[in-house]
C-alpha positions, 0 to 999 in steps of 0.5 A: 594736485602735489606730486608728494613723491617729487616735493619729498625728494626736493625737500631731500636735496634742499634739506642736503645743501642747507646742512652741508652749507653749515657743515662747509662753514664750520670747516671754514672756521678751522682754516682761523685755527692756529697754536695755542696752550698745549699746541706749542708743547706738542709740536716741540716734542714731535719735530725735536725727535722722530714720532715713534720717539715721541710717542715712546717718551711721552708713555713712559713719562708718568708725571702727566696724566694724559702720557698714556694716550699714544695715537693722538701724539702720533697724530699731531706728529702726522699733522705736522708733517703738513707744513706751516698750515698744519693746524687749520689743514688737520682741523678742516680734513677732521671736520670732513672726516668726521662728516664722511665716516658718519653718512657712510655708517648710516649709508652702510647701517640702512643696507645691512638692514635691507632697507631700500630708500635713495642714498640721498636719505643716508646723506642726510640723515648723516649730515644732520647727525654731524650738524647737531653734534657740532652745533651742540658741543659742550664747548665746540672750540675746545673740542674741535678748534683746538689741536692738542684736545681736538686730537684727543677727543673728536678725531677717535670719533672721526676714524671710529666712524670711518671704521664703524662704517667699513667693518659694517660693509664687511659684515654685509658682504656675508662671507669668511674674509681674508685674516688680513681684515680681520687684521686690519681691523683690530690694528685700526680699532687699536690705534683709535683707542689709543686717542684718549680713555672715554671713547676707549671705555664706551667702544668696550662696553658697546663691542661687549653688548654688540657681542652678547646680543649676537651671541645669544640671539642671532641665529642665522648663517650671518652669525659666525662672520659678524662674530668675529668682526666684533671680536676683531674689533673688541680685541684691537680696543682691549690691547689699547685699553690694556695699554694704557691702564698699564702705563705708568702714569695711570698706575701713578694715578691710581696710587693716589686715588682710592676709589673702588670700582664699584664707587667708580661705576655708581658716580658714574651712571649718577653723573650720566643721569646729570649730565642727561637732565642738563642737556634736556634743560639747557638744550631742549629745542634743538634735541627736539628738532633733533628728534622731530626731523628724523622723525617726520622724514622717515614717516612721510617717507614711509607713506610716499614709497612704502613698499621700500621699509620694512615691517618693523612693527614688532620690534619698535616698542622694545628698542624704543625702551631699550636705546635710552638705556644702553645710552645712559650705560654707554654714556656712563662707560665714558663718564668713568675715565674721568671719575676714575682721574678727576671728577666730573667731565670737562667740556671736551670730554662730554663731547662724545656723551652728547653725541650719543644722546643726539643719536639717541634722539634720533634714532627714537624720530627714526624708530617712532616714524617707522612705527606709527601709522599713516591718518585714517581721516586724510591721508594725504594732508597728513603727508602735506602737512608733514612735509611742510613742517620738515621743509621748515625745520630741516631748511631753516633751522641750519641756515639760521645756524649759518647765518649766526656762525657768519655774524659771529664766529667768523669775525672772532675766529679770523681777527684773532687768527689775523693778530695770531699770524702777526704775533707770529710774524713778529717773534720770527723776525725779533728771533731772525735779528739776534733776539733771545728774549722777547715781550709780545703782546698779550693776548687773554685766553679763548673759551677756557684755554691759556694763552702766553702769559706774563710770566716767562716761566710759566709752561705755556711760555716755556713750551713757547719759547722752545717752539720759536727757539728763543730763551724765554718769552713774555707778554705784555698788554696793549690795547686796540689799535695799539696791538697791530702797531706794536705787532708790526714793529 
């Protein structure tokens, strides 16, 4: 006989490892990151004036539209402040971060909810949640590998998932707190809002629903302490948000545009529903097994140790229509920013509305694992054959990703580092020798993002060219091995 009990808890840990190991390998790629577009612009702008300094001038310059985003500015400054290796330590602690804050939400989510199963099921459940995130970004590179967008798009993500958490053990200690928290809070809530518009407008919407529904129905001697957290939290994201809506770029933008909000919240909710239907017909299996895993883990582990969830039964059908709905909503709150400035989302911008349907899927595995009952026929095979098939899908499937990562990515990721730290190495010592024009050269653009071109004046040059401390560069094309021979001269 199979002791279930022991085979669950192994595949727990096994599930742990290989999810962690993708996750590991993912962080490795940020050590290859280095400067690149915006990158050269942002750190010349930090390192010629103090951080605040900054900050300030790029507010009020409201010839660019992203000017009214504060904190990720503030944040490169931050970065670096680290030294030569700036870029890969940021992306790297980012990336773990971002897994951090996500198993300590869902460690945190479990407890406020009384549900008693090990810490290794949250680890996990975090962990998985991180992985499918990254494995399914609309454009990973741009989102995470590339400073100046992942500042603006998956750090707010990184820090709103370490204060989600914190504010969530805040609401479980059942207690009036300190004014200093609450202060506390609302400073952290603002500072994440100041990131960038999307995750500003979606913390809004979901803060408001939050507020609302424990307005409306909690009736309990919990009500006034999770009240004002919300509010606290609301509070800090609507100071950030009126920020920049009153920034002079965003009244710029404005001036040009001439959409009303109600046209804004229509195409809004229409590209949510679009965005929803591609990412079912271009990623349909790995949201599946998104699903599947949450799902076959919590219904064996519900048949192992019962005793620890409780009954949930009631609820289940209603969540389970109303989680989509509030996704498309969130997503939607997300999507407007960008309807608002531009149109349809870029890539790096749907990073966030992909996580919430991952989340969403999720939850639904989760939700459904709770609800449906053990086999009457065989109870035991049911549990067997459950576990079989998450060994299988919770084990292979991201070693799989592993091993493409390492065939691939690594490769491309570390030559193009290795010819980047050659250039570099290259115009220092040209610059070092008395060099005020320089010709390096070039390299073509990555996944969507411009690289130095052959034009000194062209602003990818001209950021450049100030961040070496040299009047102009420009690059010329080469080929193969040629490239190293002209690097090292």
């Amino acid at each position: 006989m199979i002791n279930t009990n022991k085979t669950f808890n192994f595949l727990i840990w096994f599930g742990i490892v290989t999810t962690s190991t993708v996750l590991i390998i993912y962080a490795y790629l940020g050590s290859f990151t280095r400067y690149i577009a915006d990158d050269y612009c942002e750190a010349v702008r930090v390192t010629r004036s103090s951080t605040i300094q900054a900050v300030v001038e790029r507010y009020s310059d409201g010839a660019w539209r992203a000017a009214s985003r504060y904190s990720n500015i503030t944040f490169v400054g931050f970065s670096e402040a680290l030294g030569e290796n700036s870029i890969p330590i940021t992306t790297v602690l980012m990336i773990v971060f971002y897994t951090t804050g996500l198993c300590w939400s869902v460690s945190e989510t479990r407890k406020i909810l009384n549900i008693n199963w090990h810490i290794s099921v949250d680890y996990f459940l975090g962990m998985a949640l991180a992985y499918f995130s990254l494995l399914l970004a609309p454009n990973l590179f741009q989102t995470v590998y590339w400073r100046s967008s992942m500042m603006t798009h998956f750090a707010p993500l990184a820090f709103g998932s370490l204060l989600f958490a914190f504010v969530i053990r805040q609401a479980r200690t059942l207690r009036i707190h300190s004014i200093f928290i609450y202060a506390f809070i609302m400073l952290c809530a603002f500072i994440i809002s100041g990131f960038s518009e999307p995750p500003t407008t979606t913390l809004l919407t979901a803060l408001s629903v939050l507020f609302v529904s424990l307005w409306l129905w909690n009736t309990s001697p919990t009500r006034k302490i999770y009240l004002a957290l919300t509010l606290s939290m609301f509070m800090g994201v609507f100071l950030g948000f009126l920020l920049m809506l009153f920034s002079p770029a965003i009244t710029n933008v404005a001036n040009e545009k001439s959409q009303s909000i109600f046209q804004i919240l229509i195409t809004s909710f229409s590209y949510a529903i679009a965005f929803t239907q591609d990412s079912l017909r271009t990623v349909p299996l790995p949201l599946f097994i998104s699903f599947l895993i949450p799902f076959l883990l919590i219904w064996s582990l519900k048949q192992v140790t019962e005793n620890t969830i409780p009954n949930l039964s009631k609820h289940i059908p209603l969540l389970l229509i109303l989680i989509p709905l509030i996704t498309w909503m969130l997503i939607s709150a997300g999507f407007s920013p960008s309807v608002f400035g531009q149109g349809y989302p870029v890539e790096r911008m749907r990073f966030l509305a992909r996580l919430l349907i991952i989340i969403t899927f999720m939850m639904e595995g989760i939700l459904l694992g709770l609800w449906l009952p053990a086999l009457v026929i065989n109870r035991q095979l049911g549990i067997r054959l459950s576990l079989i098939i998450f060994a299988i899908v919770s084990i292979v499937y991201p070693l799989r990703t592993a091993l493409n990562v390492i065939q691939h990515q690594i490769p491309e990721y570390s030559e193009r580092a290795y010819l980047w730290d050659l250039r570099d190495a290259y115009i220092r010592r040209h610059a070092a020798q008395g060099e005020t024009d320089i010709a390096i050269v070039g390299f073509s653009g990555v996944y969507g993002i411009k690289e130095i071109d052959d034009n000194p004046k062209h602003w990818v040059n001209v950021c450049a060219a100030n961040y070496y401390g040299v009047n102009s560069i420009r690059a010329f094309s080469a080929k193969g091995q040629d490239i190293i021979e002209l690097l090292s001269k």
